[in-house]
C-alpha positions as CSV (number, residue, x, y, z in Angstrom):
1,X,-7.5,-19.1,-63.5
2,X,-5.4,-18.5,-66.6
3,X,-2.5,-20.0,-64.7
4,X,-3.9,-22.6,-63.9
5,X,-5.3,-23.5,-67.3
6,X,-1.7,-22.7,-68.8
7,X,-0.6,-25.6,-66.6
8,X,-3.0,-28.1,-67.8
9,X,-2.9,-27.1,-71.2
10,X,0.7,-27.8,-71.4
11,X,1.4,-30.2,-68.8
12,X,-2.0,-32.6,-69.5
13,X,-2.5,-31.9,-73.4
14,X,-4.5,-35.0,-74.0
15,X,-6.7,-35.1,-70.9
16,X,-7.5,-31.8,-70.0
17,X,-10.6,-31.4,-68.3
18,X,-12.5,-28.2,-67.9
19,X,-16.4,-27.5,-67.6
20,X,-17.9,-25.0,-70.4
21,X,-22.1,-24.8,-69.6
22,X,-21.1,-27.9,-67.4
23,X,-20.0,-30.2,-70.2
24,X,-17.0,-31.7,-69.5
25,X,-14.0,-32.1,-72.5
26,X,-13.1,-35.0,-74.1
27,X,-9.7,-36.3,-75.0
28,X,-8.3,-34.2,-77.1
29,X,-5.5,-34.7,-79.9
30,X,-1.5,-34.2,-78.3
31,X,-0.7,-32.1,-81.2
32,X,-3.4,-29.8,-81.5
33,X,-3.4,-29.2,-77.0
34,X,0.5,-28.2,-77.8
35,X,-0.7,-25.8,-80.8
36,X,-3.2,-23.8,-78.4
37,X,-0.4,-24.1,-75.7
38,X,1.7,-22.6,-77.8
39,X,-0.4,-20.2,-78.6
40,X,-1.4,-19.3,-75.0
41,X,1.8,-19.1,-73.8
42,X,2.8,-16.5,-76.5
43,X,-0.4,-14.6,-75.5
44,X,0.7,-14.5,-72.1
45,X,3.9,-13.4,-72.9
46,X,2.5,-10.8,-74.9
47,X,0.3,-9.9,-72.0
48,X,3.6,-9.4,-69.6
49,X,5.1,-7.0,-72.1
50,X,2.2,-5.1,-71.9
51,X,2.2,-4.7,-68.2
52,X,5.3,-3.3,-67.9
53,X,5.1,-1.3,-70.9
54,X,7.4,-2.4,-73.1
55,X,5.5,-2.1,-76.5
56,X,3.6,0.6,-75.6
57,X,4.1,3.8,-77.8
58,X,6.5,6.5,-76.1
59,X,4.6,8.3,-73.6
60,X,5.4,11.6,-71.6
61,X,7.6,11.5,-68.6
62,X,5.1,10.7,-65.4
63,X,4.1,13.3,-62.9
64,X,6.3,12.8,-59.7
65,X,4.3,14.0,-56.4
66,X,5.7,14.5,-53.1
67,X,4.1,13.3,-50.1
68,X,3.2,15.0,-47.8
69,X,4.6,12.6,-45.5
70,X,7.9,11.4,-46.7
71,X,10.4,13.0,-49.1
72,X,10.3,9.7,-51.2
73,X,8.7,11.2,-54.7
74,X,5.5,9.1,-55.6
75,X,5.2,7.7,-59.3
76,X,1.7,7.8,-60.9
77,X,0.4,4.5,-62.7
78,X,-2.5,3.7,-64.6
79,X,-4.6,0.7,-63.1
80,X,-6.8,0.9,-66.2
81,X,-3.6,-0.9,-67.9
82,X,-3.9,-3.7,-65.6
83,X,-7.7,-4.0,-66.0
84,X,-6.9,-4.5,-70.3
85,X,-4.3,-6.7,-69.1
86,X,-6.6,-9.1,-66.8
87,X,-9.3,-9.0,-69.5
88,X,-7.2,-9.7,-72.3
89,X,-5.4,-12.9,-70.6
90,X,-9.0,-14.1,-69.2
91,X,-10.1,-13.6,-73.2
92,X,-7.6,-15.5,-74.3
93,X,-8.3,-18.5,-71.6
94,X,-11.7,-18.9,-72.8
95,X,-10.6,-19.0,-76.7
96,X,-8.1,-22.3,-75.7
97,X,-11.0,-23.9,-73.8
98,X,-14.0,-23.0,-76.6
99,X,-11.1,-24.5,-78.7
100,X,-10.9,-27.4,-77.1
101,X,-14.6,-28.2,-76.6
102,X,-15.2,-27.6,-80.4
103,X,-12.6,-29.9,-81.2
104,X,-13.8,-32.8,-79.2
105,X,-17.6,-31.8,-80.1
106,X,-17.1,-32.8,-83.5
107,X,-15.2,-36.1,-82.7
108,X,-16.9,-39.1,-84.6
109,X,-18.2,-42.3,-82.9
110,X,-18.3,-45.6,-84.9
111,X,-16.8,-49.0,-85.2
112,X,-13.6,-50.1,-85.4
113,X,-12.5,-53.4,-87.3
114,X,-8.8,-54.1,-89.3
115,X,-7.6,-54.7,-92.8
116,X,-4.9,-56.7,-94.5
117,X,-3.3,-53.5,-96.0
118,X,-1.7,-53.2,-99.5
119,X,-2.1,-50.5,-102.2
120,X,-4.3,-47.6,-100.3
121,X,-6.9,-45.5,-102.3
122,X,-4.6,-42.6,-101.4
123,X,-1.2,-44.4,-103.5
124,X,0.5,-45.8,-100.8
125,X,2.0,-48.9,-100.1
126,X,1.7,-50.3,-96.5
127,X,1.8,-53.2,-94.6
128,X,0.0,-54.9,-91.6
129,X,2.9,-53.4,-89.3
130,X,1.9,-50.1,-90.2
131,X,-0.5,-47.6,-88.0
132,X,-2.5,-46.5,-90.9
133,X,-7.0,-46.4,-91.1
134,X,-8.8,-46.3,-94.0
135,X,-12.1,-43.9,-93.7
136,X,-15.6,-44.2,-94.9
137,X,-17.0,-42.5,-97.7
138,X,-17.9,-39.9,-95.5
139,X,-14.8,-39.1,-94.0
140,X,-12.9,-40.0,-96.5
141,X,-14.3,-37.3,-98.7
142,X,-12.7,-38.3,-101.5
143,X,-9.3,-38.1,-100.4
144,X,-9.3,-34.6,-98.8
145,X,-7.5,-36.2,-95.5
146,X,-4.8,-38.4,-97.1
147,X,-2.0,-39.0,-94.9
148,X,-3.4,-36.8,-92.1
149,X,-3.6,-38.6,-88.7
150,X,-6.3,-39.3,-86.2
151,X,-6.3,-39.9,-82.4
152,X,-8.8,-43.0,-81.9
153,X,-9.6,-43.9,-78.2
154,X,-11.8,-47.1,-76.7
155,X,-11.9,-48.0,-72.9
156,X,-9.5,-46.5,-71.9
157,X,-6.9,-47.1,-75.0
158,X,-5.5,-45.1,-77.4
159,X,-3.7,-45.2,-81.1
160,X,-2.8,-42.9,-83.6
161,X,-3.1,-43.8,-87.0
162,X,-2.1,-42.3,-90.6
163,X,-5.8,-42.3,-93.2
164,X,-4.2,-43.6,-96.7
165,X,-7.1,-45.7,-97.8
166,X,-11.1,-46.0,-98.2
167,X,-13.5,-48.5,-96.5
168,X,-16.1,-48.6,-98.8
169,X,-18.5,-50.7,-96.6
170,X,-17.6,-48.8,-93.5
171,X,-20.6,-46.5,-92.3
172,X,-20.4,-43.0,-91.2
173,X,-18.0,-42.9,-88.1
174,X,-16.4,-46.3,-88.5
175,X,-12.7,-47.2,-89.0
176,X,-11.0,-49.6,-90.4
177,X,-7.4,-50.1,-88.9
178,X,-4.6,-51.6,-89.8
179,X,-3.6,-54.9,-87.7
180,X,-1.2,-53.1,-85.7
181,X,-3.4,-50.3,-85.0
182,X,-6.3,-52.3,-84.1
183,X,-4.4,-54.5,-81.2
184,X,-3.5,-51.3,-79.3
185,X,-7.4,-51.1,-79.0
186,X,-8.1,-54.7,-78.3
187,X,-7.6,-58.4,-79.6
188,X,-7.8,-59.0,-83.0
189,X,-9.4,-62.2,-82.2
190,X,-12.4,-59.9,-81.2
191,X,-12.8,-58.7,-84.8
192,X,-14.6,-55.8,-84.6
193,X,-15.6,-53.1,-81.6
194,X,-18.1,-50.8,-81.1
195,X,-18.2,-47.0,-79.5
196,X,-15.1,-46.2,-80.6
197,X,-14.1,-42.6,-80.9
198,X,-12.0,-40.6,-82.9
199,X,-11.1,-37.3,-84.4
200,X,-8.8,-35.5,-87.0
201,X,-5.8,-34.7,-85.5
């Protein structure tokens, strides 16, 4: 199980699908999946080190037994080390997933319409070239996520965009993007769409 979670964690980081209480994940930000791959991978490693002992504390030479049957001496082993081990990675596995599903859980759901950018409420300059969003009040929260990035998906598409300006008239959830942003969603001729999701990054 932890194996095969490693592999979608680091091989599928924006689409990984996994059933926790039988809700299934959302998309979920590239650079957050690599952080908890990251993470898990060092675990794991951690967990193999274990195994074979190699940060364990210096312990007394093992008991060698001869049996009774072959002259071959018999080492002793502790299975309870494996047991921690098996627990420990399965631990571990369900940390990256409960991760996962908090992270999409609190993903916002709004509309989505574009700007002619300029001077941003957060002091930069940018243009319509730019893949930039300015928030709501809401989310903006007065500038506590200037130039942090969000992942924003509709139908099927997908854009990542840099938050260095408000949108006063935008309600809780909506976006506004810049030009750029907003035609890797859909046609600007469309003005604005609905059930768009995104999340902090």
């Amino acid at each position: 199980m932890s194996y095969i979670v490693g592999m979608l964690v680091w091989k599928r980081p924006r689409n990984v699908v996994a059933l926790i209480g039988g809700v299934p994940l959302k998309s979920y930000p590239q650079r957050r999946m690599r952080r908890l791959s990251q993470l898990y991978q060092r675990v794991i490693t951690l967990c193999r080190g274990i195994k074979d002992g190699k940060d364990d504390p210096p312990a007394p030479s093992p008991q060698l037994h001869n049996n009774a049957n072959s002259s071959t001496p018999v080492r002793d082993f502790s299975p309870h080390r494996l047991v921690i081990v098996i627990m420990f990675r399965n631990i571990v596995t369900a940390i990256v997933l409960a991760s996962a599903y908090i992270g999409s859980a609190v993903a916002f759901t709004g509309d989505a319409t574009f700007f002619d950018p300029g001077l941003g409420a957060c002091g930069a300059i940018n243009n319509a070239n730019d893949f930039i969003v300015a928030l709501s009040p809401s989310e903006y929260a007065g500038g506590a996520h200037c130039f942090q990035r969000i992942f924003v998906t509709y139908q099927g598409r997908s854009v990542d965009a840099t938050v260095v300006d408000l949108c006063p008239g935008c309600g809780p959830g909506s976006i506004d993007l810049s030009p750029a942003a907003f035609s890797q969603l859909a046609s600007l001729d469309v003005g604005r769409i609905h059930g768009v999701n995104w999340n902090f990054e």
